[in-house]
N, C-alpha and C positions, 0 to 999 in steps of 0.2 A: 504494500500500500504506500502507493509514493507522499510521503508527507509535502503541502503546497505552502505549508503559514503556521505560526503557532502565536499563540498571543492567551497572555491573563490564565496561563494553564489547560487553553483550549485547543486543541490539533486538527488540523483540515487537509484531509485526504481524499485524492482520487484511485481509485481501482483501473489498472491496465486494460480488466477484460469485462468494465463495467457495460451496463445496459443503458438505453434511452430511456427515460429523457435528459438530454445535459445536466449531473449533477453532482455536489460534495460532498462529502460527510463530513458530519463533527461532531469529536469526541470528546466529553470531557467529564474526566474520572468513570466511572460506570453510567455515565450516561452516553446515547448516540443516538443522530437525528443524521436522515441524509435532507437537502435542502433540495429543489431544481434551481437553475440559474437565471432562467428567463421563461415566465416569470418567476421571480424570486419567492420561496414559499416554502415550507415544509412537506415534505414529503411522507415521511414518516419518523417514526423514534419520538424522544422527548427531550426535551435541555430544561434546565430551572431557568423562570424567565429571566432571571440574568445575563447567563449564558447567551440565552435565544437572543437577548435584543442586542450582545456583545456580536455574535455571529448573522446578524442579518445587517448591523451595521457597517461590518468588514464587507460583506457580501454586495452590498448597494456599492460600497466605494469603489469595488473592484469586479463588477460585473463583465464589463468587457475582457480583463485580462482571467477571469473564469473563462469565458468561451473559450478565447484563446487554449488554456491551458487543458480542456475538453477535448480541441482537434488535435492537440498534442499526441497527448494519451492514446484519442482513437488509431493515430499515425503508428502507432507505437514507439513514441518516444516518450522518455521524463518529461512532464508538464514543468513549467517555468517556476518557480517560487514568487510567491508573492506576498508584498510587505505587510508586516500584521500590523493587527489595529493597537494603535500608540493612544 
């Protein structure tokens, strides 16, 4: 699971041989939520709303370079890292 960001204890990964629709997971401690990217949203799992509203803020700021990191993956290559939220 290629790690993309970590930030406040939270880890954001994409899967090589994931599925559609364009999407990330985050994990943080025993919890995991995978998100879609466009639109932005939960998909499944759960975060405490801390969490959720730390990972949908990172997630708004850097939508475009999610896709990007998306056709990466699907190309099979390492998806690009991206800056966590400060």
């Amino acid at each position: 699971m290629p790690e993309i960001s970590r930030f406040f204890g939270i880890v954001i990964a994409m899967y090589y041989d994931d599925h559609a629709p364009p999407h990330f997971h985050a994990i943080y401690g025993s919890e995991k939520a995978e998100f879609s990217i466009d639109p932005l949203g939960v998909l499944k799992g759960r975060l405490s709303p801390r969490a959720l509203a730390l990972v949908t803020e990172w997630a708004a700021l850097h939508q475009v370079e999610l896709l990007q990191a998306w056709g990466q993956r699907a190309a099979g290559r390492a998806p690009a890292k991206i800056e966590p939220l400060q």
